[in-house]
Each structure stands twice: as structure tokens, then as C-alpha cells.
NUROLO-573516 format. One record per residue (C-alpha): residue in three letters; chain; x, y, z. Coordinates in steps of 0.05 Angstrom, whole numbers. Last residue first. Layout:
> rest:kette:u:v:w
> Ala:A:X:Y:Z
...
This chain:
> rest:kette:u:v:w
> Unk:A:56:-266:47
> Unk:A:11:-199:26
> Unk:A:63:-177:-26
> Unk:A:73:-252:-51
> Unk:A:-3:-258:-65
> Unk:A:-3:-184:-94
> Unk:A:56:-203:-136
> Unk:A:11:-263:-162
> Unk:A:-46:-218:-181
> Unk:A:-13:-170:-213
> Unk:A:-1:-218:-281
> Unk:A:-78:-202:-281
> Unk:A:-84:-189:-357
> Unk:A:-49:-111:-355
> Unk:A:24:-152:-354
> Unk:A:6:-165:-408
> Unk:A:-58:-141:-453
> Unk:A:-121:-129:-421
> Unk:A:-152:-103:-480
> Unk:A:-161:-34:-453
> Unk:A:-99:-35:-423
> Unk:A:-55:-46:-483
> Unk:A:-115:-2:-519
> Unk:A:-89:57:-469
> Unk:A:-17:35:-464
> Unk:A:-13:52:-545
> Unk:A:-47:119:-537
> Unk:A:-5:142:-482
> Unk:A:55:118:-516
> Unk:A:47:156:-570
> Unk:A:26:221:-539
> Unk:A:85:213:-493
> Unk:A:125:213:-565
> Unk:A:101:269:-600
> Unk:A:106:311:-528
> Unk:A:187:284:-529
> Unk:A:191:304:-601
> Unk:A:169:376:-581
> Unk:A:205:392:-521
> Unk:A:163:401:-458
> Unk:A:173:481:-447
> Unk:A:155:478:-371
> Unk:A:91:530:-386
> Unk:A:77:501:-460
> Unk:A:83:425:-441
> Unk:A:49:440:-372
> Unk:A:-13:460:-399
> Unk:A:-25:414:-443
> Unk:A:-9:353:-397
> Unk:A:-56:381:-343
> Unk:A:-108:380:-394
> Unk:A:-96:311:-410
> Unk:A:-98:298:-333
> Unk:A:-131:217:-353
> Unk:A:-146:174:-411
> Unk:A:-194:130:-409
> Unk:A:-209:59:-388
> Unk:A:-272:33:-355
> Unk:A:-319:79:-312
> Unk:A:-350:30:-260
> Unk:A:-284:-14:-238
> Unk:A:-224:26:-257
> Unk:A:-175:25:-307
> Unk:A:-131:90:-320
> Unk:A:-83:109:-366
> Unk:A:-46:176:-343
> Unk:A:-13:232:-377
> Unk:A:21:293:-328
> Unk:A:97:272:-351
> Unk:A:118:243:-285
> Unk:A:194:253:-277
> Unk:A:222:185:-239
> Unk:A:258:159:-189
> Unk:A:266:95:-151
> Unk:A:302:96:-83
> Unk:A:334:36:-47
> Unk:A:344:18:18
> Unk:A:368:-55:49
> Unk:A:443:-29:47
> Unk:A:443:53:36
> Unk:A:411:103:-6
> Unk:A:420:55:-69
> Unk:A:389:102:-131
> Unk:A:348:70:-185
> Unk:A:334:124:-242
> Unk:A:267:121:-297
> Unk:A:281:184:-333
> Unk:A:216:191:-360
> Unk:A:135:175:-341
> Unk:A:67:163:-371
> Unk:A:30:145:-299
> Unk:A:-2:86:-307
> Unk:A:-66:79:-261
> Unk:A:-97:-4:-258
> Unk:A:-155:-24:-210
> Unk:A:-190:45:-191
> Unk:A:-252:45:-153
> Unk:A:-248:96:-112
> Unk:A:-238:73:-49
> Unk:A:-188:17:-65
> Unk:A:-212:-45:-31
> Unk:A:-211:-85:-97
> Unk:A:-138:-85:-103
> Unk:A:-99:-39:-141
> Unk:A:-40:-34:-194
> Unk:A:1:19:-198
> Unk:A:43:17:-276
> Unk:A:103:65:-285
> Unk:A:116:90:-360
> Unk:A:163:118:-407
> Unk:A:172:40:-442
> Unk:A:229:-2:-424
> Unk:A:240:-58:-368
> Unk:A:180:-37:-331
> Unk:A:165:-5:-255
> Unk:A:106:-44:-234
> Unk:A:80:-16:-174
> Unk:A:36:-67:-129
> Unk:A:-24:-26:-95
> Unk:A:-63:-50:-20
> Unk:A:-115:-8:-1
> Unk:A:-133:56:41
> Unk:A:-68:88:36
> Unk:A:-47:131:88
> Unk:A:-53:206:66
> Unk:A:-11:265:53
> Unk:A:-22:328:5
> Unk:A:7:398:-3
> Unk:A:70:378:-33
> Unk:A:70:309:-42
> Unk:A:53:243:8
> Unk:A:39:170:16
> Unk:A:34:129:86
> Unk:A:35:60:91
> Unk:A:-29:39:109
> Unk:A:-55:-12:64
> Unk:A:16:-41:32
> Unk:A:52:-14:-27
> Unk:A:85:-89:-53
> Unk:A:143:-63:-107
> Unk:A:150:-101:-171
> Unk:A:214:-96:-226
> Unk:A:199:-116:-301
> Unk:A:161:-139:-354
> Unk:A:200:-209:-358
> Unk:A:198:-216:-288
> Unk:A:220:-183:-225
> Unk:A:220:-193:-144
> Unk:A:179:-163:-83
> Unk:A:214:-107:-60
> Unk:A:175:-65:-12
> Unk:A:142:0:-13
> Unk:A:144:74:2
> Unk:A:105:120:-33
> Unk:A:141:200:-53
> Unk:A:88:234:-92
> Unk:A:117:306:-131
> Unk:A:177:346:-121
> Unk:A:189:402:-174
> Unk:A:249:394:-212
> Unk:A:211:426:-269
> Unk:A:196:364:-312
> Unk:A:154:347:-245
> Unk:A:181:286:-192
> Unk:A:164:227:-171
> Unk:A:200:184:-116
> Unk:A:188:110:-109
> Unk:A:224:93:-45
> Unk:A:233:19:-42
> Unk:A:247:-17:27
> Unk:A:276:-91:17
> Unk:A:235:-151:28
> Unk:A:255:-190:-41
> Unk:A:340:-163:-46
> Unk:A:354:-111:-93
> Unk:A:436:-108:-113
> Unk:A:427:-65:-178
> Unk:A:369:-31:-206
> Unk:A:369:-26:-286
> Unk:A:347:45:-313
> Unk:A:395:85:-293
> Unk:A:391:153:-313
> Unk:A:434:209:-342
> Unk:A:391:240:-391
> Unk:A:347:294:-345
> Unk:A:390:338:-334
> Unk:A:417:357:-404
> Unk:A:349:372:-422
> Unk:A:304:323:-462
């Protein structure tokens, strides 16, 4: 990794259940990517969960929309990776997207605000209802690791993960075995 993408930190401090999350992505580049806001919901043993209501509104460079369905983000203790989990009113379908990601940072903006970022490395799992799992942007990924100069062992090891969070979510493994479903009950509450 480049020097400026090491300094991170990975554990949040002082979140409250209720509080406004930012989730912030961004390219290898420095280039901004989606920004969703959400709420606070709690953790467990895989990690921290945000509620991203129907309606809030969801945005990058180019692109903005109001979601269309409820989503819980799972941002995990370890692994490059970010988990969005949907409901069944999603338009298209889709019921888990994990977005192979680095440099997981938690940033307090200011009391009862928080900001999560994170580089998104192109590589996504994705569940949804008619086409199963598979492996998503692949080509994207290629691209990008030759044109923003994705270091080798990092590429090695987003390939890795990829293929291990694939079968994970293929065979429903935890948290992808419905653990959602109780942060979407407290979400919704």
C-alpha cells in the first residue's frame, strides 16, 4: 500500500445506537466515490452495523438517488471488506453486495456524527434473489490495478479474499446466514 493509505483506524470510538454514520468510499486514487448515510445500530462479534433506511438519499460523482429499500452495512472486525445487506423490496433483486475494501478509518466529525471510510478496491460478491452468487466489476478491477498501479501483493491478496467471501456467501456462512435480520428489526424499531 502507499504511504497514504496505512494510517487507519479500524476500531470506532464513542458510538452511541441512533447516531448518524457517514460511510464514505473512496477510489485507490483519492477519487471520491458513494457517500450513504445511516444510523448506528450496535456491534457483535463480526462487527459494527449501520441501519440505511428507504429514502435516505445516496450519492457519487455523477450519480444520486434515494434508496428504494431498506440496507444494514456491516462494517467487520478484520477482513478488506464492507458487507450491505438488503431487504426484499430492493429493486433489483439484490440481498447481500460486499464491496472488497482497504483502509477501513472511523473519523468523529463532531458529538452524535461519525464518518466511516474506506478505499473500494472494484471486486464485489454479490447475492441476489434470481441470479445467485458471483462475482462482480472483475473487469473494473483489472483495469484499475494497471491504470492506478494496485501493488502486486495487495492484487494477490483482494483476489484471495474475493474468492474466500464468495463460497462464505455462497454457503451462507456467518454473518451471511441471516444474522441481518435482527439488525434490520432494530433498524426499523
Amino acid at each position: 500500500m502507499t504511504e497514504q493509505h496505512q494510517s487507519t483506524t479500524r476500531v470506532p470510538s464513542g458510538l452511541e445506537p441512533g447516531q448518524l454514520v457517514v460511510a464514505r468510499n473512496r477510489k485507490w486514487n483519492g477519487k471520491a466515490h458513494w457517500v450513504v448515510p445511516g444510523r448506528y445500530l450496535g456491534e457483535d462479534q463480526f462487527g459494527w452495523w449501520i441501519f440505511q433506511g428507504t429514502n435516505e438519499f445516496c450519492s457519487r460523482p455523477g450519480a444520486a438517488f434515494y434508496a428504494e429499500s431498506d440496507a444494514v452495512l456491516l462494517i467487520p472486525r478484520s477482513g478488506e471488506w464492507v458487507a450491505t445487506f438488503y431487504d426484499d423490496a430492493h429493486p433489483n433483486g439484490v440481498r447481500v453486495y460486499v464491496d472488497l475494501a482497504v483502509a477501513h478509518e472511523w473519523s468523529n466529525i463532531r458529538p452524535g456524527v461519525t464518518e466511516f471510510h474506506v478505499i473500494d478496491m472494484d471486486l464485489d460478491v454479490v447475492r441476489t434473489s434470481d441470479r445467485g452468487v458471483y462475482i462482480d466489476d472483475e473487469d473494473e478491477f483489472a483495469e484499475h490495478r494497471l491504470a492506478m498501479k494496485y501493488p502486486a501483493h495487495l492484487v494477490e491478496s483482494l483476489q484471495a479474499a474475493t474468492d474466500q467471501l464468495f463460497q462464505a456467501v455462497k454457503a451462507q456462512q456467518a454473518p451471511f446466514d441471516g444474522t441481518d435480520v435482527e439488525w434490520f428489526t432494530k433498524g426499523r424499531a
